[in-house]
C-alpha positions, 0 to 999 in steps of 0.5 A: 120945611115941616108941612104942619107949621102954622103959616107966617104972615109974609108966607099968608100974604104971599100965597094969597096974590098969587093966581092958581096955575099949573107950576113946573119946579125944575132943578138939579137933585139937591135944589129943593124942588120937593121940600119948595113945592110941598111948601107950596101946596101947604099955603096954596092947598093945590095938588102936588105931584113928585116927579121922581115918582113918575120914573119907570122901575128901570130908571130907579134901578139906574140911578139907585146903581149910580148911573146917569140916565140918557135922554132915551130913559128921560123920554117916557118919564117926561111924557108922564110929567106931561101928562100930568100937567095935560090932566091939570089943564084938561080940568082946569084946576092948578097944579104943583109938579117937580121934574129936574127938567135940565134941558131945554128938549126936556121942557119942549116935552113937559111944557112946550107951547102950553098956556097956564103953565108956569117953568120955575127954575131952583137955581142953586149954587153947586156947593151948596147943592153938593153939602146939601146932598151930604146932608140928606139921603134921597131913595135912589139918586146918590150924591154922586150923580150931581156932577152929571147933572150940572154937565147936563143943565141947560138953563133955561133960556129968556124966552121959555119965559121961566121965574127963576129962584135962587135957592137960599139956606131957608127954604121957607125963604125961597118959597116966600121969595117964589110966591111973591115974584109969581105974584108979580109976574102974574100981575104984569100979565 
């Protein structure tokens, strides 16, 4: 989705009920956690953090040689995910951030019992996912890890209180789709 498109009428209104907060886009490699959250941020105007640039050298290294991280390589990335957020809450201020978060001890440590966070979780099929890694190239997290992250994915559950997207062709759809159910869900309460 080009970050400078003028805005469509559905994407406007969607944004415009939606209550500022800290978003947590979570998701296997492919499901369009970074091009959904730069959408985001375009039609929220709220800051945006790429998960992926929080890793420590020696992940990058790891994944950029086509090996799967552990949970001990997850754990200071995950604290530095948490930080962020931590930061956000500290100030106040709402927030975007994306972090594949594909086990639920993984999100204890990112969003664990924090208030004004919200789990979104890009649920994608696994082909698509697969074409759509085919498609693109990613800095260091090759095609080939995308088996190792489905095997790994622990969808969240139904009291990690999640909104849940599925991921469409359109990403601007998906993004529409997001705003409008974050909308609804923030208007319940």
């Amino acid at each position: 989705m080009p970050t400078d498109r003028e805005a469509t009428a559905a994407e406007r209104d969607a944004a415009r009920r939606v209550v500022p907060t800290v978003l947590v886009l979570m998701g296997v490699s492919g499901s369009g956690k970074s091009t959904v959250a730069l959408g985001l941020q375009r039609l929220l105007g709220w800051p945006f953090q790429e998960g992926d640039d929080l890793h420590p050298p020696a992940n990058v290294e790891k994944m950029r040689s086509g090996r799967p991280l552990d949970d001990a390589d997850r754990r200071p990335w995950l604290q530095r995910v948490a930080a962020w957020i931590d930061a956000r809450l500290r100030a106040g201020q709402p927030g975007i951030i994306t972090c594949s978060n594909l086990k639920r001890a993984y999100r204890d440590i990112t969003i664990g019992q924090r208030q004004g966070v919200i789990l979104v979780y890009l649920k994608g099929d696994e082909m698509v996912i697969r074409d759509r890694l085919a498609a693109r190239t990613h800095r260091y997290m090759p095609p080939t890890l995308l088996g190792s992250q489905f095997e790994t994915l622990e969808e969240p559950g139904p009291d990690e209180y999640s909104l849940v997207v599925t991921v469409h062709t359109a990403l601007a759809d998906t993004v529409v789709e997001l705003l409008t159910r974050l909308a609804q869900r923030q208007a319940v309460g």
